[in-house]
Each structure stands twice: as structure tokens, then as C-alpha cells.
PAKOLPA-449238 format. One line per 3 residues: number of its first residue (from 1); their letters; for each residue x, y, z of C-alpha. Coordinates in steps of 0.001 Angstrom, whole numbers, always signed. Layout:
# residues N
NUM = a = X,Y,Z ~ ...
END
This chain:
# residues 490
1 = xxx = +22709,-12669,-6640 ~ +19456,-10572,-6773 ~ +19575,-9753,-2711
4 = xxx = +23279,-8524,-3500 ~ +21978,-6029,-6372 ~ +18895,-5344,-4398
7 = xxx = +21294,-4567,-928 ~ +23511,-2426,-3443 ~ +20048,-40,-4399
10 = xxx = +19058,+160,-752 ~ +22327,+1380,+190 ~ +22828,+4645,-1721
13 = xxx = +25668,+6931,-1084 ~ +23760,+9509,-454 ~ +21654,+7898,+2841
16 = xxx = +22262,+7225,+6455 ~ +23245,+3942,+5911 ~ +25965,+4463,+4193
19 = xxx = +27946,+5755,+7185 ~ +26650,+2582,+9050 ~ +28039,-1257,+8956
22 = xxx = +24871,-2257,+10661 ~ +22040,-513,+8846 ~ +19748,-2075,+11188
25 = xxx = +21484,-2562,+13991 ~ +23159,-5478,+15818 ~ +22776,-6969,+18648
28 = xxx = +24821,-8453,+20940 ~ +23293,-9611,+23714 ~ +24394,-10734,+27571
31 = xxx = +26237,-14191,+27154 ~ +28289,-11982,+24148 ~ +29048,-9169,+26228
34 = xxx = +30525,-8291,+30158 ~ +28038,-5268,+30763 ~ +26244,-6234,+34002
37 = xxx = +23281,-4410,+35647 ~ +25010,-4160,+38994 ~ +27855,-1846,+37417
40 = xxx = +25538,+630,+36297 ~ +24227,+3439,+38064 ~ +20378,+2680,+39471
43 = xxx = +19526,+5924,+38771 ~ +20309,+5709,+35355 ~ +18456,+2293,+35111
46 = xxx = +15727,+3977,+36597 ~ +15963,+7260,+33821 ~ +15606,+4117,+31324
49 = xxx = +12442,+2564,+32587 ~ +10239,+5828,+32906 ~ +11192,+6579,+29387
52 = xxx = +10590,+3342,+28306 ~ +7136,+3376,+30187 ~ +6024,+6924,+27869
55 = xxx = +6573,+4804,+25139 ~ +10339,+6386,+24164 ~ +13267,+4577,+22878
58 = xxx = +16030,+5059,+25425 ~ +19492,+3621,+25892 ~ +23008,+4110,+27483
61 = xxx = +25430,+5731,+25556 ~ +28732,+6799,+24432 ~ +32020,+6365,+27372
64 = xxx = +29938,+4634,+29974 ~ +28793,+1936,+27558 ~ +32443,+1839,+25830
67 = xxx = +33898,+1719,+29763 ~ +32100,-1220,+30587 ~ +32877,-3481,+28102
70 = xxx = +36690,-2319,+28679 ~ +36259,-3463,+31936 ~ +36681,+183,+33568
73 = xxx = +34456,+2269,+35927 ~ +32832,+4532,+34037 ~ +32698,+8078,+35665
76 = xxx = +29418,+8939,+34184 ~ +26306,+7465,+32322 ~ +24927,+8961,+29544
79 = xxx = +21370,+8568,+28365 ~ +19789,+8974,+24928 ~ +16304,+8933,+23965
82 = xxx = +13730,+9397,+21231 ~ +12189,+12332,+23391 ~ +12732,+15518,+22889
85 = xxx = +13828,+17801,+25939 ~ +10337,+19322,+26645 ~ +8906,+15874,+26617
88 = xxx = +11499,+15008,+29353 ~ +11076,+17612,+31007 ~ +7351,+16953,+31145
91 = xxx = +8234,+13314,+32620 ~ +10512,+14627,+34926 ~ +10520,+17285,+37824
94 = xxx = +14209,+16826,+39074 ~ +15456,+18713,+35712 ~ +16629,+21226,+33790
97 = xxx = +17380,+22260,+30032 ~ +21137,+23023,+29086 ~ +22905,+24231,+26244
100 = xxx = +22756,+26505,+23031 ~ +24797,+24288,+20455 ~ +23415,+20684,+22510
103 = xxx = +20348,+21522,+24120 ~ +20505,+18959,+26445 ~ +18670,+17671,+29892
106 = xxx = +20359,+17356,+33865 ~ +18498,+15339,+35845 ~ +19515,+16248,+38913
109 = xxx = +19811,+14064,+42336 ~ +21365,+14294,+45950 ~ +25396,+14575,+44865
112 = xxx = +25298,+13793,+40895 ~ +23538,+14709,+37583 ~ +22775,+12184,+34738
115 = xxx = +22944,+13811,+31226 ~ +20005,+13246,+29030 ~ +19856,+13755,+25544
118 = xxx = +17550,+13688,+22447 ~ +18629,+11219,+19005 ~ +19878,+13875,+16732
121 = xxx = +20132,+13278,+12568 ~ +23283,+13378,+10481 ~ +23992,+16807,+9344
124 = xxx = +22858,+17439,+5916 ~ +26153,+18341,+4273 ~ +27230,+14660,+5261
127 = xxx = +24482,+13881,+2468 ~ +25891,+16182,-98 ~ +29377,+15716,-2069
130 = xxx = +32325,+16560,+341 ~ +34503,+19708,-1280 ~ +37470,+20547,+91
133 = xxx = +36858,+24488,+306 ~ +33863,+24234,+2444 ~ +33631,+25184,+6270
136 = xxx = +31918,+22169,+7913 ~ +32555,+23371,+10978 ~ +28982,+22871,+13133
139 = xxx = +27641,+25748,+15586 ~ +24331,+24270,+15708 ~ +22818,+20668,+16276
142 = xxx = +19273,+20759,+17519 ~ +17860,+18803,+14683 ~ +16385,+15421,+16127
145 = xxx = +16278,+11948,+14500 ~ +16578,+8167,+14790 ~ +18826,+6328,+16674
148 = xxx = +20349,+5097,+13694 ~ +21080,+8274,+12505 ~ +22662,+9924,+16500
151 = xxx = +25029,+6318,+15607 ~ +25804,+7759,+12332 ~ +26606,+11670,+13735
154 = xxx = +28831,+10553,+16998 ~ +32360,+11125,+16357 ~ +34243,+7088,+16848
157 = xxx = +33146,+4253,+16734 ~ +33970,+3401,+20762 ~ +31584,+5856,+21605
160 = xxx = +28583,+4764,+19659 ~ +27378,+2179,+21284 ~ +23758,+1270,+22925
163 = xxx = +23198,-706,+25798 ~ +19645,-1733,+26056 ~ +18681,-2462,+29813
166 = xxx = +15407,-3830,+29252 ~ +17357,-7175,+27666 ~ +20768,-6264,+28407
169 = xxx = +21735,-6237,+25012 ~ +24257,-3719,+22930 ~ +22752,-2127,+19763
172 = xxx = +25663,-1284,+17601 ~ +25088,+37,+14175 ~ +28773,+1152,+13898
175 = xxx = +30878,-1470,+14284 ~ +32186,-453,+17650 ~ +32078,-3064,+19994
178 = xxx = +34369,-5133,+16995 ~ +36636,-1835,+17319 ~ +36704,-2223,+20907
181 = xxx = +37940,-5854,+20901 ~ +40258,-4782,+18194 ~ +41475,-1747,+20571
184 = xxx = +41096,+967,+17481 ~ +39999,+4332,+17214 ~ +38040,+5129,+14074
187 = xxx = +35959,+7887,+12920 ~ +32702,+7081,+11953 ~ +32003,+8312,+8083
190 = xxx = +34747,+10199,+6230 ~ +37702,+11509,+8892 ~ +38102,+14503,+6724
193 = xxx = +34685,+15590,+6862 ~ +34393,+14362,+10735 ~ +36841,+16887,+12134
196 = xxx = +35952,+19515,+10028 ~ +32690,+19636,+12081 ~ +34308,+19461,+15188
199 = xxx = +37779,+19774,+15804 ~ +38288,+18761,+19409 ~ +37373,+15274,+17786
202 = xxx = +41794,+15204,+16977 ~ +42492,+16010,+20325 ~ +39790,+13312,+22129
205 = xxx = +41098,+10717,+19496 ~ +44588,+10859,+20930 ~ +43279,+11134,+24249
208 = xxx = +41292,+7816,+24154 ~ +44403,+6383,+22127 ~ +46712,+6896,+25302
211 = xxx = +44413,+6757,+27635 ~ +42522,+3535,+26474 ~ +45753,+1724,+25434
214 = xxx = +44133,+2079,+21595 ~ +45754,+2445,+18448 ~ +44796,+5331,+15991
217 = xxx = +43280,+3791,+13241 ~ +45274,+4812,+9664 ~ +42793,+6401,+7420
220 = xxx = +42476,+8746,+10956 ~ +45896,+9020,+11737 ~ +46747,+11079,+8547
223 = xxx = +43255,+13024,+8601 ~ +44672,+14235,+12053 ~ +47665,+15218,+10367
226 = xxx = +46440,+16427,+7669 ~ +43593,+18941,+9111 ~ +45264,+19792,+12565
229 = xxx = +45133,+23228,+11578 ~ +41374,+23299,+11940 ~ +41930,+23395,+15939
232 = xxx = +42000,+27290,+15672 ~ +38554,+27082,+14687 ~ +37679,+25840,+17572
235 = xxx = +35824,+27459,+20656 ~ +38656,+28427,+23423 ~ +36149,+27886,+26157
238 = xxx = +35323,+24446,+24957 ~ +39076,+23742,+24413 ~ +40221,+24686,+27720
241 = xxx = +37578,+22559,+29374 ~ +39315,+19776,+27123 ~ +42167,+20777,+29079
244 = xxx = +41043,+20618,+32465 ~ +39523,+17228,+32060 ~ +42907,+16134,+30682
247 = xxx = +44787,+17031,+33742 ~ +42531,+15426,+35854 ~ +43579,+11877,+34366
250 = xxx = +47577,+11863,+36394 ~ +48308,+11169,+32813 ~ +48807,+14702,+31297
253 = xxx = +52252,+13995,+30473 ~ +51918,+10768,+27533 ~ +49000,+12506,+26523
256 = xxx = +50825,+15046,+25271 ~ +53501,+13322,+24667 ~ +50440,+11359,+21934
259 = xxx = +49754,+15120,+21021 ~ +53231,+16069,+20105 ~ +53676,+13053,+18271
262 = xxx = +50527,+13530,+16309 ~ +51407,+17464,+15250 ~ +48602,+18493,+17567
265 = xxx = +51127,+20162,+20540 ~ +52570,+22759,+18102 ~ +48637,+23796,+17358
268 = xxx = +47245,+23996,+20724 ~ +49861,+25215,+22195 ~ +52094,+27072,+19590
271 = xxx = +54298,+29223,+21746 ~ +55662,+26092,+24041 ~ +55772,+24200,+21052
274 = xxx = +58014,+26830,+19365 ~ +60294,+27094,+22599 ~ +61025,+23162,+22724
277 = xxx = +62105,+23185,+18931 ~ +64879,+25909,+18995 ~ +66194,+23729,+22228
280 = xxx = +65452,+20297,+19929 ~ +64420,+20420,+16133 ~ +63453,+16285,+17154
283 = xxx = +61502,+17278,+20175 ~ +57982,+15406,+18680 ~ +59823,+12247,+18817
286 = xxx = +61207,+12441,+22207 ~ +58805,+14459,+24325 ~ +59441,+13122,+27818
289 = xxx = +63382,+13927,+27302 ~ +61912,+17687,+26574 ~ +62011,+20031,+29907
292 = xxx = +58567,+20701,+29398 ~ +57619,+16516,+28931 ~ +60396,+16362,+32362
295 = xxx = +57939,+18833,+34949 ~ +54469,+16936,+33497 ~ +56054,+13919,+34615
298 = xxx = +56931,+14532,+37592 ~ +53386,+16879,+38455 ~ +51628,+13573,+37702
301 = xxx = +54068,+11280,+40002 ~ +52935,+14043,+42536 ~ +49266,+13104,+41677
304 = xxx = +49622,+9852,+42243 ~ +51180,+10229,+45702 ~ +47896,+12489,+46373
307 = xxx = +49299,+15822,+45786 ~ +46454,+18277,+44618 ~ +47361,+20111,+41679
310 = xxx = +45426,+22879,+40211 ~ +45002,+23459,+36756 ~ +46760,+27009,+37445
313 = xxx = +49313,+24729,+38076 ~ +49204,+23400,+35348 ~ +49139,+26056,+32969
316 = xxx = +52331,+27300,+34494 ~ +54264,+23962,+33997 ~ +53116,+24784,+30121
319 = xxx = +54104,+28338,+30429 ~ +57476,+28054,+32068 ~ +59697,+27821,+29300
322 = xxx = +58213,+31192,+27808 ~ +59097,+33059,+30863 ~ +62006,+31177,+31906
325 = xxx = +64821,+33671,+30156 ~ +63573,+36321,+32091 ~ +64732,+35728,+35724
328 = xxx = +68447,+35527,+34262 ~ +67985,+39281,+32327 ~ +68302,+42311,+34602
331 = xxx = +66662,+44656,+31907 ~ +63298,+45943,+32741 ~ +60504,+45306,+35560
334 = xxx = +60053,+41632,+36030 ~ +56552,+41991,+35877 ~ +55843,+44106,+32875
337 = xxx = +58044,+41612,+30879 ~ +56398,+38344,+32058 ~ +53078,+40044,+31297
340 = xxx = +54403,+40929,+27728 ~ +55564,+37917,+26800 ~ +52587,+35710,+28018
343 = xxx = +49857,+38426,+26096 ~ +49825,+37011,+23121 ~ +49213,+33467,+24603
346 = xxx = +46489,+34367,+26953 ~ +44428,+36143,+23804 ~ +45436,+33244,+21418
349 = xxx = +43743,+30462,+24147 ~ +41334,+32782,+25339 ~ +42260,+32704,+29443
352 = xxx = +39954,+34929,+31658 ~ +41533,+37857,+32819 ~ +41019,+36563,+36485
355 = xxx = +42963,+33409,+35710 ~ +45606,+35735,+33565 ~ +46357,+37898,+36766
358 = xxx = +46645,+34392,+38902 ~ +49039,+33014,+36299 ~ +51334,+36750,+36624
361 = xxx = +51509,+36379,+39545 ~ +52973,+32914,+40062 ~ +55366,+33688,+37904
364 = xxx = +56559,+36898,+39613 ~ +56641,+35107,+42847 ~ +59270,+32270,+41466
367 = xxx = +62363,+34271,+42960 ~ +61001,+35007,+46239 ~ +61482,+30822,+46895
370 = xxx = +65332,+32094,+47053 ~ +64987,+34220,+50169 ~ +64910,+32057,+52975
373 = xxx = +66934,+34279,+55739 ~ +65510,+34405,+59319 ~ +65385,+37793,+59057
376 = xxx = +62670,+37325,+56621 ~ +60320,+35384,+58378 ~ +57837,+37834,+58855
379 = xxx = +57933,+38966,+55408 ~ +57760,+34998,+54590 ~ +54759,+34536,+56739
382 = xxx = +53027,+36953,+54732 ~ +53657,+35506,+51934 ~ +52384,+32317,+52781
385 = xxx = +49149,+33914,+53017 ~ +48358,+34955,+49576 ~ +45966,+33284,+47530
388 = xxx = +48281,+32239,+44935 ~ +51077,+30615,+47477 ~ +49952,+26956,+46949
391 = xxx = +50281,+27326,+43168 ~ +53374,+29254,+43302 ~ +55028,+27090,+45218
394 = xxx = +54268,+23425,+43677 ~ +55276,+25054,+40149 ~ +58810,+25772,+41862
397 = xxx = +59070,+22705,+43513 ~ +57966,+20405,+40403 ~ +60771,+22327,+38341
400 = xxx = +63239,+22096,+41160 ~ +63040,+18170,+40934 ~ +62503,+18308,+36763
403 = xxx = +65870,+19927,+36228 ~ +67289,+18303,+39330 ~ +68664,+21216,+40747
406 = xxx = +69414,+20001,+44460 ~ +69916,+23668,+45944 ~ +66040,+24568,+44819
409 = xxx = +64486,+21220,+46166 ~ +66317,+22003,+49374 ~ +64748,+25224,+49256
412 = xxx = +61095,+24003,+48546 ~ +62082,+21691,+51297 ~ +61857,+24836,+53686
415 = xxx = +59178,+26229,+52470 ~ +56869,+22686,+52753 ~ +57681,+22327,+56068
418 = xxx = +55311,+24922,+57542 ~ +52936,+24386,+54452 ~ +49532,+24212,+55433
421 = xxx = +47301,+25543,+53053 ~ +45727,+23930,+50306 ~ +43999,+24885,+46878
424 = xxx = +40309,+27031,+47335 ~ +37866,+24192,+45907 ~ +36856,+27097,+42966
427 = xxx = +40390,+26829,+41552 ~ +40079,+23811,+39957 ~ +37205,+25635,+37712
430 = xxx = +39822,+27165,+35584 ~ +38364,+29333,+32436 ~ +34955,+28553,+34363
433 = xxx = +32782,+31948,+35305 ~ +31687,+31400,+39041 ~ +27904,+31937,+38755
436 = xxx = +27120,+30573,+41876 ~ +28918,+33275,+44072 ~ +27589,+35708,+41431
439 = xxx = +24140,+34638,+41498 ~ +24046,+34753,+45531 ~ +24767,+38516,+45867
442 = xxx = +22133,+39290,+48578 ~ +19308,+41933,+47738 ~ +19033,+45130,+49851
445 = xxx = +15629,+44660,+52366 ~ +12873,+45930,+50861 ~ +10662,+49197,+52521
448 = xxx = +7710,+48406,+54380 ~ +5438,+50335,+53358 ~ +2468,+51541,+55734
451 = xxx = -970,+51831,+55079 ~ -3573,+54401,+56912 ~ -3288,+52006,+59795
454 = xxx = +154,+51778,+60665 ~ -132,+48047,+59582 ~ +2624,+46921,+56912
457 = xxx = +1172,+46241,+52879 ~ +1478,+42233,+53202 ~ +1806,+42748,+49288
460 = xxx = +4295,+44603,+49289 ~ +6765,+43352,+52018 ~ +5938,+39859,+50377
463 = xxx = +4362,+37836,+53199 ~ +1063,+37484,+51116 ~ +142,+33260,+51389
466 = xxx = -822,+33028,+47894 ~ +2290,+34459,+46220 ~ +4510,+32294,+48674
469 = xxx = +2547,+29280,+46515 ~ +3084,+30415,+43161 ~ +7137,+30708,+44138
472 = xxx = +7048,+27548,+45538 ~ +5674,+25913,+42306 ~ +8115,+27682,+40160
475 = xxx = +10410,+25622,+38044 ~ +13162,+27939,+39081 ~ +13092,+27830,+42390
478 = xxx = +12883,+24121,+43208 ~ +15538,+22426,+45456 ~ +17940,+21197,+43165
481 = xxx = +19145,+18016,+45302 ~ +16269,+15688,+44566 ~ +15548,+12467,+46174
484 = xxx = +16004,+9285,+44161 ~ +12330,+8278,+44382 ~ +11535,+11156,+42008
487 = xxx = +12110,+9398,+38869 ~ +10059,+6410,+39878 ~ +6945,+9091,+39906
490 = x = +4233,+7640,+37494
END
């Protein structure tokens, strides 16, 4: 009786450990577990045992942990650590510091990048008394802690979990690796509060629902419900990088299909949304039967026969119902009126202008898949040529199957048959500024400039040995594909 009163005084509502179901962590260790050495990145392992050797807590985190013990291949591997970036940065050469919201650490090697990061502590207002007027929403998170309390801050509890390679054990402090045998998503702490901070957290829960095979638990089920609206707080950048992820998985369609069911569609993308329900006030609980639910079904049956799709592509497939009306009507330009009509949408998601033009001009280019006279070659030869034909052309063939209109995948049939050109690798970087192309913009060649002599100012014309050296040993201007050995430096 007096350890239960004493546990009920060292468990205040207003600490850490009230968000945890392990306050001090369990452990599960290998014969509990199926997380094996040999499935985990070396490099990774390797991240581990430097830290470890500087005397810093450091552990595998978050999907690649939660993968494992699923028994899936995890596409990355996460790291966190009781340093702080400058102190890995200090340990390691082959890195760099990321991120104003995160600041984070790449460690970068020959063809990959492990991400790095520091413990962070619970935000404070998760210590204070939730109201329901107040904006939770977080901008900034650079304030470090314990591992304990980066368990406590982490979104579900799936994602929460430690993996300890120097006794292959899992730390869990959550109760996620019961969730995980359970197959449920949960939110770690108060739902309410949870995606008030960050409201991509309703969209990822879904995600990992459908994707994982999970079920939603309750209590978060009716917080998503209940504080969907939220997702217009949210950054549009960091939403449309959601996005692209999600069509990456040949699985768009059920996840939004899990979005629509979950109110979440009509949010993210209100103007669809809106367009499905005048055709079908029940649309939610039949997606798939919905046109839109028809052409993401069939874009990722095309994925998994090892089509490449775009997410311009994409986008379009979203879009199509918005613009659809307008091929039939004769009044006005064609292309003032699909740019009208998608405005609003563009602003409301925040698409680059670049990607807004690309997008136009699909769309304008849907009736030229009619004209398939001989007489046209050259003119269809041309055509072929433009940047946006690949795009163009899958988003007509994917309806043509969707509504099963047998004239139009005739049509696309002609047009495939000569089809040789494929996406440009930067168009899968949708929303994404190219830096890289920006950054490479060649500098006009300096003037030599003579001295008394005739000779040219080795200063000046930068050949002098000594400044070549201080270049070389600039953080900046280090190769960034690094050799594996570089972590094992002592």
C-alpha cells in the first residue's frame, strides 16, 4: 500500500511521466524481439558506436525501429542522441547541420544520408492545463532533453521506440512495441493537444493505418475528426512533401480512400472533395466507386507494372474533375478558363508557379490526344517533344481506362506506340526549389591583372598555394560523398 501512494506522488500530472507508461523505460531485449543486427544499416551501427565511444546516449529511432519489428525493410534509419548538433558535428567530418524548426544533422556517405538528431524535451504547454482556445501549434523545437522526454514529444506510439545496439535491446517508455503487436495507432499524451502542435500528425496517422494494416485507435479516431480543421494551419511546403511521399507508396488510392473516410479529403483537398459530393452526397463511404478513387486506382496498377508516374501526374488525376466541364463548353479560351478555375487551388495548397504552368499545360493539351490524322504527323512529332508530353499523356490514358471509354484507350494506344520519352529525373521534386542547378550557375573568368612586369598578380587570379589550403579545409567545400571509413575516425 505505501509504494502505491508513494508511485501516486512521484507521478504528478504535471511531469514527464505522466505522458509515459514506462517512466523508466523498458526493456525488451533480443530473445523478446525479431530486430537483428544484419538488417540494419552498418553505417548506422557504426553512427552508434562513435557516439557511444564520446560518452553520448544514442539509439535507433522512430519507422526504422517500428519497421523491423513489423518485419518490413525499413527505407531509412534514424538516429537519436544525447549530443547536441555542434557536438556531432565536432565528432564527425562527413556532415552537415539542417533545418530551422528541427535543426538536425546529415551524415553524408557514397549514395545515402543517415539523419541524426538531438533528444528534445516536451513542450512546456504540455505541462500547463490544456484550454481549448489556445494555438498549440509549434514553429519552433530546438529545446534539448532526455530521452525520456524525445519518447514523451514523438507523435504515436509506433514511432517511439529505441533500439539499443550495444545489447540489442528496445527501450520503450511508451508502450509501443505492445501497440505494435496489438497493430494500433495511438497518440502519445492527449490527441487533442497532439495535433494541435502539428497537424500533419492526422494525415501520417491514417497513412500508417492503411499502410501498416493498423487500426486507428478510438480516443484518436474522434480527435481526428474532431480537429481536422487544424490542417489549414499547416505549412503547404511541408504538406505537399506529405504528398509526394504518399504517391510514392503504389498505394495512393486506399490512402485516400482512409482520408476520405476520416473527413481529412474534404480538408486537404477541398475543391475535389466538393466536386465528388454534388456527383455523390455518400462519396466518403464509397471512395473507390468515386471517378476520382477510379483513375488513383488504376495510376497505381500502372505502378506496379513499372510505369513511372510523376507527381505532376498526380496532381492532375486530383485536378481532373475541376477542369473536366470545360472541354464540353465552347465559351471562352480553353486556357484562360482552366487557369481560372484551378487559381484558387494552386494559392490555397501553395504550388510553385513553375509546377502551376506544368499543370496548365497538361490540361490544355488533353484534346490534342483526339487528333490522330496522318496529315498531322508532323505537327504530332512536335508535340511529342515538349517537356510536358509524358505527363500529358499518362493523365489521358489513366482516365481513358478509369471511365472505360474504349475510343480514348485506342487513341492512347497510338500515341504509346512511338512513345519513347520518359519523365526528367527533377520532376519527381514537385513543390521542391532546384538549388542544385541554381547553385551551379558558372562565374564569369576573372581579369588578370598585370603587375610592372607583365607577370599575372598570383593573388589576384587565385593561384596563390596558401589560399588553395584554406579552401580546401573549408567545411563548405568538402566532397560531399564520403567514404564509409570516416565514421570509424577516432
Amino acid at each position: 500500500m505505501f509504494k502505491f501512494l508513494t508511485s501516486l506522488f512521484r507521478k504528478k500530472a504535471d511531469s514527464v511521466d505522466s505522458f509515459l507508461m514506462y517512466p523508466e523505460g523498458k526493456r525488451y531485449y533480443r530473445e523478446t524481439h525479431s530486430i537483428r543486427r544484419a538488417n540494419i544499416d552498418e553505417d548506422a551501427i557504426k553512427i552508434i558506436n562513435r557516439l557511444n565511444k564520446f560518452r553520448y546516449k544514442a539509439y535507433l529511432v522512430g519507422g526504422g525501429v517500428r519497421d523491423l519489428l513489423m518485419g518490413k525493410r525499413p527505407k531509412d534509419f534514424d538516429i537519436v542522441t544525447s549530443a547536441t548538433p555542434n557536438q556531432i558535428k565536432r565528432i564527425f567530418n562527413n556532415c552537415r547541420i539542417i533545418g530551422k524548426r528541427f535543426k538536425i544533422v546529415h551524415i553524408i556517405f557514397k549514395g545515402k544520408i543517415i539523419e541524426v538528431s538531438t533528444f528534445r524535451s516536451l513542450p512546456e504547454h504540455r505541462l500547463e492545463k490544456h484550454k481549448a482556445e489556445n494555438d498549440y501549434l509549434i514553429k519552433r523545437d530546438n529545446s534539448f532533453g532526455t530521452a525520456k522526454e524525445d519518447a514523451a514529444r514523438r507523435d504515436f506510439t509506433i514511432n517511439s521506440l529505441f533500439y539499443d545496439p550495444k545489447n540489442d535491446s528496445i527501450l520503450d517508455y511508451v508502450g509501443g512495441f505492445e501497440d505494435i503487436q496489438k497493430k494500433i495507432v495511438r497518440v502519445i499524451g492527449d490527441p487533442d493537444i497532439s495535433f494541435k502542435e502539428d497537424p500533419v500528425r492526422m494525415l501520417r496517422a491514417v497513412k500508417f493505418s492503411v499502410l501498416l494494416g493498423l487500426d486507428i485507435e478510438k480516443k484518436t479516431k474522434l480527435a481526428i475528426k474532431k480537429n481536422r480543421l487544424e490542417l489549414e494551419k499547416s505549412s503547404t511546403a511541408r504538406l505537399l512533401e506529405e504528398y509526394n511521399k504518399m504517391f510514392r507508396t503504389w498505394k495512393t488510392s486506399i490512402i485516400f480512400e482512409g482520408l476520405a473516410e476520416n473527413h481529412l479529403l474534404d480538408v486537404l483537398f477541398k475543391e475535389p472533395a466538393d466536386k465528388l459530393k454534388k456527383i455523390d452526397p455518400e462519396w466518403r463511404e464509397h471512395f473507390m466507386d468515386t471517378p476520382l478513387g477510379k483513375r488513383l486506382a488504376v495510376t497505381d496498377k500502372l505502378l506496379s507494372a513499372r510505369e513511372e508516374m510523376t507527381p505532376a501526374i498526380f496532381y492532375s488525376l486530383i485536378f481532373y474533375d475541376i477542369v473536366k466541364d470545360l472541354y464540353e463548353n465552347d465559351r471562352g479560351h480553353l486556357a484562360h478558363n482552366i487557369k481560372e478555375s484551378l487559381q484558387p487551388v494552386f494559392e490555397r495548397m501553395g504550388i510553385p508557379k513553375r509546377e502551376q504552368d506544368n499543370l496548365v499545360k497538361i490540361f490544355i493539351s488533353q484534346p490534342r490526344f483526339h487528333v490522330t490524322d496522318d496529315e498531322k504527323e508532323r505537327q504530332n512529332s512536335f508535340f511529342k517533344k515538349k517537356d510536358y508530353f509524358y505527363d500529358a499523356f499518362m493523365v489521358y490514358k489513366i482516365v481513358a481506362i478509369s471511365e472505360n471509354n474504349e475510343a480514348a484507350v485506342q487513341t492512347a494506344f497510338f500515341w504509346e506506340i512511338s512513345l519513347r520519352q520518359r519523365p526528367k529525373p527533377d520532376s519527381h521534386q514537385f513543390g521542391q526549389q532546384n538549388r542544385k542547378k541554381e547553385g551551379n550557375k558558372k562565374r564569369p573568368p576573372r581579369k588578370k591583372h598585370r603587375d610592372r612586369r607583365g607577370n599575372g598578380n598570383q593573388q589576384e587570379n587565385g593561384s596563390n598555394p596558401s589560399n588553395e589550403s584554406k579552401k580546401g579545409d573549408s567545411g563548405e567545400n568538402r566532397n560531399p560523398s564520403y567514404e564509409h571509413q570516416d565514421t570509424e575516425e577516432s
